[in-house]
GUDOLUM-782185 format. One record per residue (C-alpha): residue number from 1; residue in one letter; x, y, z. Coordinates in Angstrom, 2 decimals, decimal comma. Each point is the difference from the previous one (the first is absolute). Layout:
// residues N
R resi resn       X       Y       Z
R  NUM    A       X       Y       Z
...
END
This chain:
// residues 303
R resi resn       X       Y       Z
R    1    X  114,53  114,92   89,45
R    2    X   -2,07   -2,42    1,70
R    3    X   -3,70    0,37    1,44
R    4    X   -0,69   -2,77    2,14
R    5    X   -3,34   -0,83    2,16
R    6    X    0,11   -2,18    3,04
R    7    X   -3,47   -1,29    1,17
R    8    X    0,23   -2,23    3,11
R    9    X    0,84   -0,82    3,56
R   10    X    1,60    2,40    2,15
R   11    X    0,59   -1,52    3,70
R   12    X    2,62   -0,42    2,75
R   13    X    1,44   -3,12    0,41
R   14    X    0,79   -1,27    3,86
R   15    X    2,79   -2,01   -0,95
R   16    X    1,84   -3,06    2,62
R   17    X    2,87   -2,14   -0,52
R   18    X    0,16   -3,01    1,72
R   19    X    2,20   -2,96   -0,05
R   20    X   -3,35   -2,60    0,81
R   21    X   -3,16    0,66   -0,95
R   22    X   -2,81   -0,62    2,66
R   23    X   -2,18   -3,27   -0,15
R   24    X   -3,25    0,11    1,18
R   25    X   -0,68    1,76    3,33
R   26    X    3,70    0,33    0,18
R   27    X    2,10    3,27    0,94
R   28    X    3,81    0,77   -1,32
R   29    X    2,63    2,24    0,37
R   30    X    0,34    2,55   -3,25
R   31    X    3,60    1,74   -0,65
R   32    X   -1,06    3,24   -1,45
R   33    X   -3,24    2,00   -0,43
R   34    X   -0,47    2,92   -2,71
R   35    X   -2,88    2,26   -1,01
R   36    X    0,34    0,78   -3,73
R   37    X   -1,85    1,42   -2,50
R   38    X   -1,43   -2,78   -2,77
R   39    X   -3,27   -1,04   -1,84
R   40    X    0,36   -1,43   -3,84
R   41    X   -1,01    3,12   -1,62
R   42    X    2,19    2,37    2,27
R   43    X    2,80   -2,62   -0,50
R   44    X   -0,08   -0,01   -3,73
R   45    X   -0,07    4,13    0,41
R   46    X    2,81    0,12    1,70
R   47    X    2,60   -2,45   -2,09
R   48    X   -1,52    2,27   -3,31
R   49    X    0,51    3,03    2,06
R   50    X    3,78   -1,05    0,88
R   51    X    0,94   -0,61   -3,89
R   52    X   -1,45    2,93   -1,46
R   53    X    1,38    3,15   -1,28
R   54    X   -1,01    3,99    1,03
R   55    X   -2,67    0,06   -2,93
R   56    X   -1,50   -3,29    0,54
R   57    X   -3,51    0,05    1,40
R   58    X   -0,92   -2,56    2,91
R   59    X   -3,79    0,12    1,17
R   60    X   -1,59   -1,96    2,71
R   61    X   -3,74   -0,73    0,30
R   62    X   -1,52   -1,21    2,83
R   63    X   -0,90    0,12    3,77
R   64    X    1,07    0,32    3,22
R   65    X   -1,76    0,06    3,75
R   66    X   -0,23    2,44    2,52
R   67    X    2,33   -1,31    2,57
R   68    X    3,73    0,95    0,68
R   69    X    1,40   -2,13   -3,23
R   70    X   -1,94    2,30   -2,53
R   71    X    2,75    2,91    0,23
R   72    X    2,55   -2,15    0,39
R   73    X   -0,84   -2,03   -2,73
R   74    X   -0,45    3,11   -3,10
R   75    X    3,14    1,61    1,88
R   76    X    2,08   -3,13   -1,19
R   77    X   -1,33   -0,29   -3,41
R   78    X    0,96    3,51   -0,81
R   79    X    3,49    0,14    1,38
R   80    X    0,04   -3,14   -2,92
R   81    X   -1,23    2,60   -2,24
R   82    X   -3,57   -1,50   -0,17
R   83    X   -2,99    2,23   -0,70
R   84    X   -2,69   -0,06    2,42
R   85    X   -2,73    2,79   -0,34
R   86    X   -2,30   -2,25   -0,92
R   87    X    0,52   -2,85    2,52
R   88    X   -3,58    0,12    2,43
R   89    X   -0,81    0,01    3,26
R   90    X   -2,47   -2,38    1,73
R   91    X   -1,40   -0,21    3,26
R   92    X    1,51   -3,23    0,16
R   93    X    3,30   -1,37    1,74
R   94    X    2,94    0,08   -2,72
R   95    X    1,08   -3,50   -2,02
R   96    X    2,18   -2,25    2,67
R   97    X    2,57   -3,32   -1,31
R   98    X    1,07   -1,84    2,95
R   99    X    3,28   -1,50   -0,98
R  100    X    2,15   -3,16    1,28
R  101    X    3,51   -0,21   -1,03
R  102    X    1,27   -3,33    0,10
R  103    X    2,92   -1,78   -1,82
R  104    X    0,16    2,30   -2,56
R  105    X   -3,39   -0,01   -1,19
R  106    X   -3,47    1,47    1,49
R  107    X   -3,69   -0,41    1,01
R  108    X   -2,17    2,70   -0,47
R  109    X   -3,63    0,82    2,08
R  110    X   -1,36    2,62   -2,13
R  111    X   -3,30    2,36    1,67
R  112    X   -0,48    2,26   -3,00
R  113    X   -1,79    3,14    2,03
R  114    X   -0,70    2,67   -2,19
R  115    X    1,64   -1,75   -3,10
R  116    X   -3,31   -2,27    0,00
R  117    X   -2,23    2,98   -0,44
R  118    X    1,52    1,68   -3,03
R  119    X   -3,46    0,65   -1,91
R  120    X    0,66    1,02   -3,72
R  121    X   -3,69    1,18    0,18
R  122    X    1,05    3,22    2,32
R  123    X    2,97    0,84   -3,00
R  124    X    0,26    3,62   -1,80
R  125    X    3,05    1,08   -0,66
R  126    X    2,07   -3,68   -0,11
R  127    X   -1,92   -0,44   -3,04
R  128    X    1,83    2,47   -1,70
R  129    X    3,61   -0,40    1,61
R  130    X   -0,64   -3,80   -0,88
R  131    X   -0,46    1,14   -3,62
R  132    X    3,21    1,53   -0,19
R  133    X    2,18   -2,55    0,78
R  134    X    2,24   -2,28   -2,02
R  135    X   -0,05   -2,60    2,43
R  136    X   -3,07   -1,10    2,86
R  137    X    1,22   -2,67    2,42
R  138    X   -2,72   -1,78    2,00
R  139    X    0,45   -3,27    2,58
R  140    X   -2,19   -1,45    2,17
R  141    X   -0,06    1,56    3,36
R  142    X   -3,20    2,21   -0,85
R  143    X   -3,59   -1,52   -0,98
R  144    X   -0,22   -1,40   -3,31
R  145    X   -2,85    2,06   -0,88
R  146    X    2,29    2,80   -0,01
R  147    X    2,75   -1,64   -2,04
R  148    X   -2,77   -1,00   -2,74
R  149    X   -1,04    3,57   -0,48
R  150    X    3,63    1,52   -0,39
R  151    X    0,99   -3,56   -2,28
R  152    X   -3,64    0,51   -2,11
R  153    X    1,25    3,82   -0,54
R  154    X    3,36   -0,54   -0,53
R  155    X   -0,88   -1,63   -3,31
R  156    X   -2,37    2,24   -0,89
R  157    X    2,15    2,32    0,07
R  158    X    3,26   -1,97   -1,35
R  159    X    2,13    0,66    3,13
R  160    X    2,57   -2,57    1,00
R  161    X   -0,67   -2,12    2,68
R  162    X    2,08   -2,18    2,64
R  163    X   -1,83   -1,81    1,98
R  164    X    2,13   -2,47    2,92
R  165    X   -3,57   -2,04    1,00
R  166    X    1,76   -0,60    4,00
R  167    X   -1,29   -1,10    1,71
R  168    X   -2,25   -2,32   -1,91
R  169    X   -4,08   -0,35    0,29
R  170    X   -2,18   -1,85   -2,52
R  171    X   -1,20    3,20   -1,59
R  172    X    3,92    0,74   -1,65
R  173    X   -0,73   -2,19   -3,05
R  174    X   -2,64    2,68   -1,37
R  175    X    2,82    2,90    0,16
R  176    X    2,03   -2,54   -2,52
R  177    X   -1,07    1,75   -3,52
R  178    X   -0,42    3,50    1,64
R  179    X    4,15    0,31    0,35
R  180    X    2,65    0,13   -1,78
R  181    X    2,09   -1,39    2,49
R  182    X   -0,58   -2,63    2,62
R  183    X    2,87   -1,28    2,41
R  184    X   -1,23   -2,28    2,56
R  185    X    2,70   -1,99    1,86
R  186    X    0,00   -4,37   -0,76
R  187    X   -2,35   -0,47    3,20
R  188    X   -2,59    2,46   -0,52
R  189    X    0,38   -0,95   -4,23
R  190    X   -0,66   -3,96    1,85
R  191    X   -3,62    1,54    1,09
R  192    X   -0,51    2,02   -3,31
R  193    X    0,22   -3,03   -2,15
R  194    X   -0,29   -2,85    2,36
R  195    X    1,06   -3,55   -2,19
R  196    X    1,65    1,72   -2,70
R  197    X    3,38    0,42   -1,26
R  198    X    1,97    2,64    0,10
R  199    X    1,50    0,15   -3,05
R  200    X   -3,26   -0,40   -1,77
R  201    X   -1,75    2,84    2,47
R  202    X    3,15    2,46   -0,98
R  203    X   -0,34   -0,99   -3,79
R  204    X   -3,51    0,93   -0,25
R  205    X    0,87    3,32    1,86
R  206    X    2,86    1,70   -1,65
R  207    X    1,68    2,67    1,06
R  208    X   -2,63    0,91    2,49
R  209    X    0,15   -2,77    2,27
R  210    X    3,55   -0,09    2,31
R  211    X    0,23   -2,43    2,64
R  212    X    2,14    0,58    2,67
R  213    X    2,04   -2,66    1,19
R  214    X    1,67    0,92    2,86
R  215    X    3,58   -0,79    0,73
R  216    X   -0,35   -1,20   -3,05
R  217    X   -0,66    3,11   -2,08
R  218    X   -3,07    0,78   -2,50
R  219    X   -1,43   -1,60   -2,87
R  220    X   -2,10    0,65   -3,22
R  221    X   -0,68   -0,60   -3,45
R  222    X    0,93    2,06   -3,38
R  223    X   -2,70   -2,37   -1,48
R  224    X    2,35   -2,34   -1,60
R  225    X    1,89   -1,12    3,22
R  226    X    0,37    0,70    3,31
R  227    X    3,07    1,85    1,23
R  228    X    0,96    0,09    4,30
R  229    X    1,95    2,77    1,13
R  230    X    2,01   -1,02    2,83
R  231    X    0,16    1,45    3,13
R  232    X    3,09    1,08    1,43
R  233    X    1,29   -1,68    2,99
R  234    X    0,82    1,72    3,53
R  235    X   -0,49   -0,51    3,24
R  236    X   -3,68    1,47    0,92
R  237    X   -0,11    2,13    2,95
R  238    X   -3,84    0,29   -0,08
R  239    X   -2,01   -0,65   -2,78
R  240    X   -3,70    1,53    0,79
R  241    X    0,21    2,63   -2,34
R  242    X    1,77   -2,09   -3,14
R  243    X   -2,75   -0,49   -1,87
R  244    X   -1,42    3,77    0,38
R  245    X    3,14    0,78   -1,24
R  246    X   -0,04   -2,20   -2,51
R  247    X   -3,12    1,10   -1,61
R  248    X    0,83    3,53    0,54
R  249    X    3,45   -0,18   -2,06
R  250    X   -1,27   -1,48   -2,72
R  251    X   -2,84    2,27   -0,07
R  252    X    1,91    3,00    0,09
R  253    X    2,58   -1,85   -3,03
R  254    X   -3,26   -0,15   -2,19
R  255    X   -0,91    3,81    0,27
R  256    X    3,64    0,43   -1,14
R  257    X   -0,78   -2,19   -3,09
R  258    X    2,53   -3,04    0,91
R  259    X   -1,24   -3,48   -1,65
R  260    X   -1,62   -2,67    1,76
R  261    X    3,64   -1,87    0,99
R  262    X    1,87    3,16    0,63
R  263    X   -2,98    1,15    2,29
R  264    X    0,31   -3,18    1,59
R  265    X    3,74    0,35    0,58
R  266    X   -0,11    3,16    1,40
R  267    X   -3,01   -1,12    2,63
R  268    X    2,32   -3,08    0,85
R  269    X    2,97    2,55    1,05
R  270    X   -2,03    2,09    2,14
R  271    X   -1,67   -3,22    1,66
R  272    X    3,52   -1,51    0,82
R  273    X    0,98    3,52    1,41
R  274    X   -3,44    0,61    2,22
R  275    X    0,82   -3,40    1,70
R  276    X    3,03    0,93    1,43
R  277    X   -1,49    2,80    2,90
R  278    X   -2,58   -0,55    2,32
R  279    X   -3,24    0,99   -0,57
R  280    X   -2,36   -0,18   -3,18
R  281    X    1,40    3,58   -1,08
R  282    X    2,83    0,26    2,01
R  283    X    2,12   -1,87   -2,94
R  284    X   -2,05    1,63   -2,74
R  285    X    2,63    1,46   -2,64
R  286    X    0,46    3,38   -1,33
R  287    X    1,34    0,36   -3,44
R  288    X    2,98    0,82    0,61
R  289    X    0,46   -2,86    1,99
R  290    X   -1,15   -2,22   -2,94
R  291    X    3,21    1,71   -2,19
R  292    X    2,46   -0,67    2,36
R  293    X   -0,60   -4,03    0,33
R  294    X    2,08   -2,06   -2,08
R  295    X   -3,08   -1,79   -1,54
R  296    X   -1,25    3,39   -1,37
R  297    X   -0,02   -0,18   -3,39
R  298    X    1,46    2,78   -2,29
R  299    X   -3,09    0,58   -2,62
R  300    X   -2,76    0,41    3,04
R  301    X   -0,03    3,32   -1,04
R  302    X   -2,49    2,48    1,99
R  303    X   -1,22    3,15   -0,69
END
Protein backbone atom coordinates (compact mmCIF):
# COMPACT_ATOMS: atom_id res chain seq x y z
CA UNK A 1 0.00 0.00 0.00
CA UNK A 2 0.94 3.36 -0.93
CA UNK A 3 0.08 6.84 0.83
CA UNK A 4 0.87 9.49 -1.42
CA UNK A 5 0.42 13.50 -0.95
CA UNK A 6 0.10 15.82 -3.87
CA UNK A 7 0.65 19.57 -3.02
CA UNK A 8 0.32 21.84 -6.08
CA UNK A 9 -1.43 23.37 -9.02
CA UNK A 10 -4.79 22.44 -9.91
CA UNK A 11 -6.08 24.49 -13.14
CA UNK A 12 -7.77 24.09 -16.54
CA UNK A 13 -5.80 24.32 -19.38
CA UNK A 14 -7.40 26.22 -22.69
CA UNK A 15 -5.52 24.30 -25.03
CA UNK A 16 -5.06 25.37 -29.30
CA UNK A 17 -3.36 23.65 -32.01
CA UNK A 18 -2.21 25.52 -34.69
CA UNK A 19 -0.13 24.86 -37.67
CA UNK A 20 1.63 28.79 -37.40
CA UNK A 21 2.04 30.47 -34.51
CA UNK A 22 1.06 34.27 -34.53
CA UNK A 23 3.84 37.04 -34.85
CA UNK A 24 3.30 40.11 -33.38
CA UNK A 25 -0.12 41.79 -33.82
CA UNK A 26 -0.82 38.92 -36.09
CA UNK A 27 -4.11 36.64 -36.16
CA UNK A 28 -4.20 32.74 -37.43
CA UNK A 29 -6.38 30.11 -38.07
CA UNK A 30 -6.26 27.21 -35.12
CA UNK A 31 -7.50 23.49 -36.09
CA UNK A 32 -8.93 22.37 -32.87
CA UNK A 33 -9.87 23.91 -29.48
CA UNK A 34 -10.29 21.79 -26.11
CA UNK A 35 -11.09 22.66 -22.50
CA UNK A 36 -9.31 20.13 -20.25
CA UNK A 37 -8.61 19.71 -16.92
CA UNK A 38 -4.57 20.33 -16.00
CA UNK A 39 -2.29 22.23 -13.49
CA UNK A 40 1.24 20.43 -12.38
CA UNK A 41 0.00 19.22 -9.15
CA UNK A 42 -3.46 17.90 -10.50
CA UNK A 43 -1.41 16.42 -13.43
CA UNK A 44 1.01 14.50 -11.33
CA UNK A 45 -2.39 13.30 -9.26
CA UNK A 46 -3.83 12.01 -11.91
CA UNK A 47 -0.87 9.77 -13.75
CA UNK A 48 -0.32 8.37 -9.73
CA UNK A 49 -4.00 7.99 -9.54
CA UNK A 50 -4.12 5.93 -12.99
CA UNK A 51 -1.23 3.36 -11.78
CA UNK A 52 -2.38 2.65 -8.46
CA UNK A 53 -4.08 -0.22 -6.92
CA UNK A 54 -7.67 -0.32 -4.67
CA UNK A 55 -5.59 0.15 -1.34
CA UNK A 56 -3.30 2.76 -2.48
CA UNK A 57 -3.91 6.19 -0.99
CA UNK A 58 -3.76 9.35 -3.40
CA UNK A 59 -4.25 12.84 -1.58
CA UNK A 60 -4.35 16.21 -3.13
CA UNK A 61 -3.64 19.50 -1.32
CA UNK A 62 -4.41 22.60 -2.57
CA UNK A 63 -6.84 25.26 -4.00
CA UNK A 64 -9.26 26.03 -6.28
CA UNK A 65 -11.56 29.36 -7.18
CA UNK A 66 -15.02 30.01 -7.10
CA UNK A 67 -15.89 30.06 -10.70
CA UNK A 68 -17.39 27.21 -12.92
CA UNK A 69 -13.83 25.17 -13.19
CA UNK A 70 -13.77 24.50 -9.31
CA UNK A 71 -16.39 21.47 -9.61
CA UNK A 72 -15.24 20.49 -12.61
CA UNK A 73 -11.86 20.40 -11.68
CA UNK A 74 -12.18 17.99 -8.00
CA UNK A 75 -14.91 16.01 -10.15
CA UNK A 76 -11.96 14.89 -12.51
CA UNK A 77 -9.42 14.21 -9.95
CA UNK A 78 -11.65 11.78 -8.21
CA UNK A 79 -12.97 9.79 -11.10
CA UNK A 80 -8.71 9.32 -11.23
CA UNK A 81 -9.13 8.15 -7.81
CA UNK A 82 -7.55 11.33 -6.27
CA UNK A 83 -8.51 12.46 -2.77
CA UNK A 84 -9.77 15.84 -2.43
CA UNK A 85 -11.41 16.76 1.01
CA UNK A 86 -8.90 18.83 1.75
CA UNK A 87 -8.41 20.80 -1.52
CA UNK A 88 -9.73 24.79 -0.52
CA UNK A 89 -11.76 27.14 -1.80
CA UNK A 90 -10.84 30.81 -2.47
CA UNK A 91 -12.65 33.70 -3.49
CA UNK A 92 -10.44 33.77 -6.30
CA UNK A 93 -10.83 32.66 -10.09
CA UNK A 94 -9.41 28.92 -10.42
CA UNK A 95 -5.56 28.27 -11.89
CA UNK A 96 -5.77 28.82 -15.96
CA UNK A 97 -2.64 27.33 -18.68
CA UNK A 98 -3.25 28.74 -21.98
CA UNK A 99 -1.79 26.24 -24.35
CA UNK A 100 -0.42 26.40 -28.13
CA UNK A 101 0.08 23.23 -29.91
CA UNK A 102 2.42 23.50 -32.58
CA UNK A 103 4.68 20.92 -34.40
CA UNK A 104 4.56 18.62 -31.83
CA UNK A 105 5.66 20.59 -29.04
CA UNK A 106 3.90 23.52 -26.86
CA UNK A 107 3.90 27.04 -25.30
CA UNK A 108 2.36 27.48 -22.19
CA UNK A 109 0.74 31.09 -20.59
CA UNK A 110 0.25 30.07 -17.13
CA UNK A 111 -2.30 32.65 -14.67
CA UNK A 112 -2.04 30.61 -11.48
CA UNK A 113 -5.57 31.94 -9.76
CA UNK A 114 -6.12 30.36 -6.66
CA UNK A 115 -2.95 28.08 -6.95
CA UNK A 116 -0.92 31.43 -6.09
CA UNK A 117 -2.68 31.84 -2.81
CA UNK A 118 -2.15 28.47 -1.19
CA UNK A 119 -1.09 29.87 2.41
CA UNK A 120 0.47 27.02 4.58
CA UNK A 121 -0.19 29.53 7.47
CA UNK A 122 -4.24 28.81 7.28
CA UNK A 123 -3.22 24.63 7.50
CA UNK A 124 -4.83 22.18 10.29
CA UNK A 125 -5.50 19.10 9.31
CA UNK A 126 -2.84 18.77 6.06
CA UNK A 127 -0.37 18.78 8.71
CA UNK A 128 -1.31 15.59 9.82
CA UNK A 129 -2.39 13.82 6.44
CA UNK A 130 1.12 15.20 5.25
CA UNK A 131 2.63 13.22 8.15
CA UNK A 132 1.29 10.11 7.06
CA UNK A 133 2.52 9.76 3.86
CA UNK A 134 5.34 7.78 2.31
CA UNK A 135 5.76 10.04 -0.41
CA UNK A 136 5.04 14.31 -0.63
CA UNK A 137 5.39 15.61 -4.19
CA UNK A 138 5.72 19.41 -4.53
CA UNK A 139 6.49 21.60 -8.02
CA UNK A 140 6.39 24.95 -8.61
CA UNK A 141 3.06 26.23 -9.57
CA UNK A 142 2.22 27.44 -5.87
CA UNK A 143 4.35 30.22 -3.88
CA UNK A 144 7.56 29.13 -2.68
CA UNK A 145 6.83 30.11 0.73
CA UNK A 146 4.49 27.35 0.80
CA UNK A 147 6.80 24.74 -0.71
CA UNK A 148 9.58 25.76 2.00
CA UNK A 149 7.28 25.03 4.87
CA UNK A 150 6.04 21.49 3.61
CA UNK A 151 10.11 20.80 2.30
CA UNK A 152 11.42 22.28 6.05
CA UNK A 153 8.76 19.67 7.62
CA UNK A 154 9.19 17.01 5.49
CA UNK A 155 12.64 16.50 6.98
CA UNK A 156 11.74 17.05 10.19
CA UNK A 157 9.73 14.61 10.06
CA UNK A 158 11.80 12.09 7.65
CA UNK A 159 9.08 11.88 4.94
CA UNK A 160 10.14 11.36 1.37
CA UNK A 161 10.09 14.06 -0.83
CA UNK A 162 9.85 14.64 -4.79
CA UNK A 163 10.12 17.75 -5.70
CA UNK A 164 9.91 18.55 -10.00
CA UNK A 165 11.15 22.55 -9.40
CA UNK A 166 8.86 23.54 -13.04
CA UNK A 167 8.72 25.83 -13.76
CA UNK A 168 11.93 27.37 -12.54
CA UNK A 169 12.38 30.78 -10.31
CA UNK A 170 15.61 31.78 -8.54
CA UNK A 171 14.31 30.71 -5.18
CA UNK A 172 14.46 26.56 -6.35
CA UNK A 173 18.15 26.27 -5.40
CA UNK A 174 17.25 26.62 -1.51
CA UNK A 175 14.67 23.51 -1.81
CA UNK A 176 18.04 21.51 -3.10
CA UNK A 177 19.08 19.84 0.46
CA UNK A 178 15.41 19.78 1.73
CA UNK A 179 14.55 16.67 -0.92
CA UNK A 180 15.36 13.64 -1.55
CA UNK A 181 14.61 13.86 -5.00
CA UNK A 182 14.98 16.64 -7.51
CA UNK A 183 14.13 16.17 -11.34
CA UNK A 184 14.32 19.30 -13.21
CA UNK A 185 14.38 18.92 -17.03
CA UNK A 186 18.19 20.08 -18.99
CA UNK A 187 16.71 23.75 -19.52
CA UNK A 188 15.41 24.58 -16.25
CA UNK A 189 18.82 22.38 -14.67
CA UNK A 190 20.70 25.29 -17.43
CA UNK A 191 19.17 28.10 -14.90
CA UNK A 192 19.81 26.01 -11.66
CA UNK A 193 23.48 25.77 -12.26
CA UNK A 194 24.15 28.27 -14.93
CA UNK A 195 28.16 27.56 -16.33
CA UNK A 196 28.43 24.24 -14.96
CA UNK A 197 28.62 20.82 -16.18
CA UNK A 198 26.36 18.42 -16.04
CA UNK A 199 28.07 15.59 -15.24
CA UNK A 200 29.82 17.30 -12.42
CA UNK A 201 26.24 18.94 -11.11
CA UNK A 202 24.71 15.12 -11.23
CA UNK A 203 27.93 13.72 -9.48
CA UNK A 204 27.71 15.96 -6.61
CA UNK A 205 23.92 15.09 -6.37
CA UNK A 206 23.42 11.41 -6.36
CA UNK A 207 20.55 9.73 -6.55
CA UNK A 208 18.50 12.75 -5.76
CA UNK A 209 19.13 14.83 -8.60
CA UNK A 210 17.37 13.36 -12.18
CA UNK A 211 17.50 15.46 -15.10
CA UNK A 212 15.14 15.04 -17.60
CA UNK A 213 16.20 15.04 -21.00
CA UNK A 214 13.50 14.96 -23.12
CA UNK A 215 13.30 12.88 -26.22
CA UNK A 216 16.20 11.96 -24.98
CA UNK A 217 15.25 10.25 -21.73
CA UNK A 218 16.55 10.99 -17.98
CA UNK A 219 19.75 11.14 -16.37
CA UNK A 220 21.53 10.80 -12.92
CA UNK A 221 24.27 9.70 -10.91
CA UNK A 222 24.79 6.46 -8.53
CA UNK A 223 27.80 8.59 -7.29
CA UNK A 224 30.39 6.76 -9.18
CA UNK A 225 28.98 7.43 -12.75
CA UNK A 226 26.29 8.65 -14.43
CA UNK A 227 23.81 6.29 -16.04
CA UNK A 228 20.88 7.81 -18.97
CA UNK A 229 17.86 5.93 -19.32
CA UNK A 230 16.63 6.26 -22.69
CA UNK A 231 13.50 7.27 -23.73
CA UNK A 232 11.47 5.28 -25.89
CA UNK A 233 10.69 6.48 -29.26
CA UNK A 234 7.04 7.11 -30.79
CA UNK A 235 5.38 9.39 -32.53
CA UNK A 236 4.02 12.19 -29.90
CA UNK A 237 0.51 13.08 -30.30
CA UNK A 238 0.70 15.88 -27.66
CA UNK A 239 3.17 16.18 -25.22
CA UNK A 240 1.86 18.89 -22.47
CA UNK A 241 1.34 16.54 -19.88
CA UNK A 242 4.78 14.26 -20.42
CA UNK A 243 6.62 15.56 -17.91
CA UNK A 244 3.65 15.50 -15.17
CA UNK A 245 3.56 12.15 -16.05
CA UNK A 246 6.85 11.64 -15.85
CA UNK A 247 7.35 12.78 -12.39
CA UNK A 248 4.24 11.17 -11.29
CA UNK A 249 5.38 7.49 -12.45
CA UNK A 250 8.38 7.54 -10.95
CA UNK A 251 6.96 8.88 -7.88
CA UNK A 252 4.45 6.39 -7.50
CA UNK A 253 7.57 3.46 -8.48
CA UNK A 254 9.40 4.85 -5.29
CA UNK A 255 6.41 4.33 -2.79
CA UNK A 256 6.48 0.77 -4.23
CA UNK A 257 10.21 0.51 -3.24
CA UNK A 258 11.69 0.14 -7.00
CA UNK A 259 15.51 1.45 -7.20
CA UNK A 260 16.55 4.59 -8.59
CA UNK A 261 17.00 2.99 -12.47
CA UNK A 262 14.02 0.76 -12.26
CA UNK A 263 11.95 3.86 -11.02
CA UNK A 264 13.31 5.59 -13.81
CA UNK A 265 12.32 2.92 -16.31
CA UNK A 266 9.03 2.62 -15.29
CA UNK A 267 8.46 6.72 -15.44
CA UNK A 268 10.04 6.49 -19.05
CA UNK A 269 7.15 3.87 -20.12
CA UNK A 270 4.37 5.81 -18.87
CA UNK A 271 5.91 9.13 -20.49
CA UNK A 272 6.19 7.40 -23.99
CA UNK A 273 2.52 6.14 -23.47
CA UNK A 274 0.95 9.74 -22.17
CA UNK A 275 2.36 11.24 -25.48
CA UNK A 276 0.45 9.33 -27.68
CA UNK A 277 -3.40 11.03 -26.80
CA UNK A 278 -4.24 14.44 -26.74
CA UNK A 279 -4.32 16.27 -23.84
CA UNK A 280 -1.92 16.46 -20.69
CA UNK A 281 -4.07 13.52 -19.03
CA UNK A 282 -5.82 12.32 -21.80
CA UNK A 283 -2.71 9.81 -22.54
CA UNK A 284 -1.99 9.34 -18.85
CA UNK A 285 -1.64 5.39 -18.27
CA UNK A 286 -3.40 3.13 -15.99
CA UNK A 287 -1.58 0.14 -14.75
CA UNK A 288 -2.87 -2.12 -16.54
CA UNK A 289 -2.02 -0.39 -19.47
CA UNK A 290 1.66 -0.27 -18.34
CA UNK A 291 1.47 -4.52 -18.24
CA UNK A 292 0.23 -4.92 -21.46
CA UNK A 293 3.14 -2.84 -23.45
CA UNK A 294 5.84 -4.80 -24.75
CA UNK A 295 8.49 -2.62 -22.93
CA UNK A 296 6.91 -3.60 -19.53
CA UNK A 297 9.23 -5.32 -17.76
CA UNK A 298 8.46 -8.66 -15.92
CA UNK A 299 10.00 -7.89 -12.19
CA UNK A 300 7.98 -4.31 -11.89
CA UNK A 301 6.13 -6.01 -9.50
CA UNK A 302 3.21 -3.93 -7.67
CA UNK A 303 1.37 -4.48 -4.80
Amino acid sequence: MSNIVIIGSISMDLVMETNRIAKEGETVFGQRFSMVPGGKGANQAVAIGRLSQERDNITILGAIGEDSFGPILLDNLNKNHVTTDFVGTIPSSSGVAQITLYNNDNRIIYCPGANGKVDTKKWSQEWSIIKEADLVVLQNEIPHQANMKIANFCKEHSIKLLYNPAPSRETDIEMLDKVDYFTPNEHECQELFPNQKLEDILATYPEKLIVTLGTKGAIYSDGKESHLIPALETKAVDTTGAGDTFNGAFGYAISKKFKIAKALRFATLAAHLSVQKFGAQGGMPTIKEMEDNQHYEKDWYIK
